[in-house]
C-alpha positions in Angstrom: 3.1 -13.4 31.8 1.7 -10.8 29.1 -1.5 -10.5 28.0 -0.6 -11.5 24.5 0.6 -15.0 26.1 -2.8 -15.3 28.1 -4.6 -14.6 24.7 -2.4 -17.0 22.8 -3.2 -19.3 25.3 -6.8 -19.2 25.6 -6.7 -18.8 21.8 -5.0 -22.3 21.6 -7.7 -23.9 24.0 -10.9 -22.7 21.7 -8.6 -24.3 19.0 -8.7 -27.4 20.8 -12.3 -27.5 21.5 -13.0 -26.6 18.1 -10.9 -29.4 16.7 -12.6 -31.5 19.1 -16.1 -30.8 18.3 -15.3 -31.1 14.5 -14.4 -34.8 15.3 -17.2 -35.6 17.7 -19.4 -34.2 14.4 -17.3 -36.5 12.0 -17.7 -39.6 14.8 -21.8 -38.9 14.6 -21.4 -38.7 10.9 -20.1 -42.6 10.9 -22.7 -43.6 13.2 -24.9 -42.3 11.1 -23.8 -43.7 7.8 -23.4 -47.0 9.2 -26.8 -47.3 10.7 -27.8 -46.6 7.0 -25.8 -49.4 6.1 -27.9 -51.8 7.8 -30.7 -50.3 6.7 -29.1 -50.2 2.5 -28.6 -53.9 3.1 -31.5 -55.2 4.0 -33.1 -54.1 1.5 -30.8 -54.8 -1.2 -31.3 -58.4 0.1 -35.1 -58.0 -0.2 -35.0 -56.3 -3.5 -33.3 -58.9 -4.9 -35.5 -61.9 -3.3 -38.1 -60.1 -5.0 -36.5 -59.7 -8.6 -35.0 -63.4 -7.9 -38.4 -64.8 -7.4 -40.2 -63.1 -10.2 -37.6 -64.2 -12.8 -37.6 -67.9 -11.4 -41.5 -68.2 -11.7 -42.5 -65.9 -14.3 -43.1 -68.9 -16.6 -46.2 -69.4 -14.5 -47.8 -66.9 -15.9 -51.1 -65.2 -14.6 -51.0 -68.3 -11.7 -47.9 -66.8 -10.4 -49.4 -62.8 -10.6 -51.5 -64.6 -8.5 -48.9 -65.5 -6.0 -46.8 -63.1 -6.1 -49.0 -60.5 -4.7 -49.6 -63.3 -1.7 -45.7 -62.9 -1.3 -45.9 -59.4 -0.8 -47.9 -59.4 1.1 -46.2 -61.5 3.2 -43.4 -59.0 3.4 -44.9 -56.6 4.8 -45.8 -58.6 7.8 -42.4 -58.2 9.0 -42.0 -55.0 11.4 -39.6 -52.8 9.5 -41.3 -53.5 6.0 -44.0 -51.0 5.1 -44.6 -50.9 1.5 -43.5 -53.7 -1.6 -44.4 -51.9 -5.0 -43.2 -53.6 -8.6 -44.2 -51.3 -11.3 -43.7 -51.2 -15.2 -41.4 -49.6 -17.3 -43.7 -46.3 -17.3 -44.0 -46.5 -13.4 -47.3 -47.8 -13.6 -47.9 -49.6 -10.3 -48.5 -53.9 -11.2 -48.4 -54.8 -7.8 -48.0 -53.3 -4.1 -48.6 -54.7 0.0 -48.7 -52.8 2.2 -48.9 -48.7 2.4 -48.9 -47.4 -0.8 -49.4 -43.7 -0.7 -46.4 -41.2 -1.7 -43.8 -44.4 -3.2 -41.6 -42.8 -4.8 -39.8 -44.9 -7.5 -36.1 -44.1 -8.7 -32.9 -45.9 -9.5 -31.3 -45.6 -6.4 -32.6 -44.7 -1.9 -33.7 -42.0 0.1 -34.7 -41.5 3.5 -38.2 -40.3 3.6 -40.4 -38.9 6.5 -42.0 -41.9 5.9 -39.5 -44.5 6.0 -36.3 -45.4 4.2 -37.1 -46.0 0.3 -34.6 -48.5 -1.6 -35.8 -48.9 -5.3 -34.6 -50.3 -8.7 -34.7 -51.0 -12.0 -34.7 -54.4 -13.3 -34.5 -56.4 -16.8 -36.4 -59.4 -18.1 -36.3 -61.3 -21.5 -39.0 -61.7 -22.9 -40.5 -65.6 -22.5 -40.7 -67.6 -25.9 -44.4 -69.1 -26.8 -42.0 -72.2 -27.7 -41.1 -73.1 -24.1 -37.2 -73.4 -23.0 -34.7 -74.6 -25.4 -33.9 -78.5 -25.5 -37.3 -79.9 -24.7 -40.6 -79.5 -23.4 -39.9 -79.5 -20.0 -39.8 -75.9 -17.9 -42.3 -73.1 -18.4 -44.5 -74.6 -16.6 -43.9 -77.8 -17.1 -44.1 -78.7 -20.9 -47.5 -77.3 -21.0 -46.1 -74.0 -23.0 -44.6 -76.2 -25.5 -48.1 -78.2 -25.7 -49.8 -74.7 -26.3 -51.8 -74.8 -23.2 -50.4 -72.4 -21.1 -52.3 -69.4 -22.1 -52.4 -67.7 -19.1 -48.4 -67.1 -19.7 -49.5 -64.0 -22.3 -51.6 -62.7 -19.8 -49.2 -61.9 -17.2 -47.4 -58.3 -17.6 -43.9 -60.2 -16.9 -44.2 -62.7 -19.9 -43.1 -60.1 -22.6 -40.0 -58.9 -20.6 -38.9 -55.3 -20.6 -37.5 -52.9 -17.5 -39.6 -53.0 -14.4 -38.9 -51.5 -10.8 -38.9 -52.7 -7.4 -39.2 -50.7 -4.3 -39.6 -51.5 -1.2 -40.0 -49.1 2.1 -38.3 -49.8 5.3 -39.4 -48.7 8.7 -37.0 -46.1 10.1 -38.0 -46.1 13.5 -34.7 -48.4 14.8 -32.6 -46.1 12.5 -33.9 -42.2 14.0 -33.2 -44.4 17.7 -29.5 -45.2 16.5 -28.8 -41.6 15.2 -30.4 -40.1 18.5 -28.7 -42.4 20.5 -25.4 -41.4 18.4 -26.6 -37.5 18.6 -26.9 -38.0 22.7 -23.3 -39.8 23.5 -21.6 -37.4 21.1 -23.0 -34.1 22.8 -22.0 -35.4 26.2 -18.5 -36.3 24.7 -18.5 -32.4 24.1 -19.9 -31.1 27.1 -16.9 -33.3 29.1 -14.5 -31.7 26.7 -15.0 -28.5 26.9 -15.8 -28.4 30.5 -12.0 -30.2 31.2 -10.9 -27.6 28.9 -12.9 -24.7 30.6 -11.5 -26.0 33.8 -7.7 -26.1 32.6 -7.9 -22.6 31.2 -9.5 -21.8 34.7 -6.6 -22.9 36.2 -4.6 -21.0 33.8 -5.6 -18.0 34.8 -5.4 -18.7 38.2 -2.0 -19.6 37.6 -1.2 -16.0 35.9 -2.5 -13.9 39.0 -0.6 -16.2 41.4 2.2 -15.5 39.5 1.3 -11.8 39.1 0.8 -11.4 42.6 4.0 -12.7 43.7 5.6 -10.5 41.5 4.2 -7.5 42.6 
């Protein structure tokens, strides 16, 4: 055999392992992404708890502020929530639980060195000093439409507007699943490229047997 075919042939093996390598990096890449996944969706599921619950019991007015920053605080309680931040239409912070420092708040996520952001905007209408339409019962229970529910004006939701939402996510589980994902898909290259180190090994060893029979 020439030494163009054992170049060709070696040639075709680095191929190989490069081809492999370039879908072990594509595998890690869907690991990855669907780790994130998890991560995008519970916080979507949060997020909207959050704008669900403020739009059900703004009525309430101040009383509900009040709560509100009880259910917060709440939230954070669970392991993988660090920081619940709702903040006005100029970004100016109304309430927050948990660690507050460095929040960023945009229309959309990011993985952070501090954990994984998720943040929105939201819309709400402003609430009429008449109460609901059709009676007196609802905002707070026909008291708006008996003009004693002052504390309604006093709340920062009552006038409506665009507000935002963001919530921060431990990462921790997430950087394990990626290492994990980083780990199995190395190892699936060292194999690789060891059978394939091997089998051009015994390639070559083929070519001198052959050689030497020849000569």
């Amino acid at each position: 055999m020439s030494r163009t075919s054992q170049i060709v042939g070696v040639g075709v093996l680095v191929l190989i392992a490069g081809l492999f390598s370039l879908w072990q990096w594509y595998e890690y890449q869907a690991d990855v992404s669907a780790a994130k996944e998890v991560l995008r969706s519970h916080a979507e599921g949060l997020f909207r708890a959050v704008v669900g619950a403020i739009r059900s019991h703004r009525r309430l007015g101040a009383f509900f502020d009040q709560q509100i920053q009880i259910i917060l605080d709440e939230l954070i309680t669970s392991q993988d929530v660090l920081t619940v931040q709702i903040a006005s239409s100029d970004k100016t912070t109304l309430f927050v639980a948990g660690a507050d420092e460095s929040v960023p708040i945009l229309d959309g996520e990011r993985l952070t060195p501090e954990g994984y952001v998720y943040s929105g905007s939201f819309q709400l209408t402003p609430l009429s000093s008449a109460g609901p339409p059709g009676g007196a019962r609802g905002y707070g229970w026909g008291r708006w439409s008996r003009g004693n529910f002052p504390d309604a004006e006093k709340s920062p939701f009552a006038s409506g507007g665009t507000f935002f939402a963001t919530l921060v996510l431990d990462r921790s589980a997430f950087d394990a699943h990626a290492r994990r994902a980083a780990t199995a898909r190395v190892g699936f290259c060292v194999t690789g490229w060891t059978a394939l180190f091997l089998l051009a090994l015994t390639f070559l060893s083929g070519v001198r047997a052959v050689r030497a029979e020849h000569s």
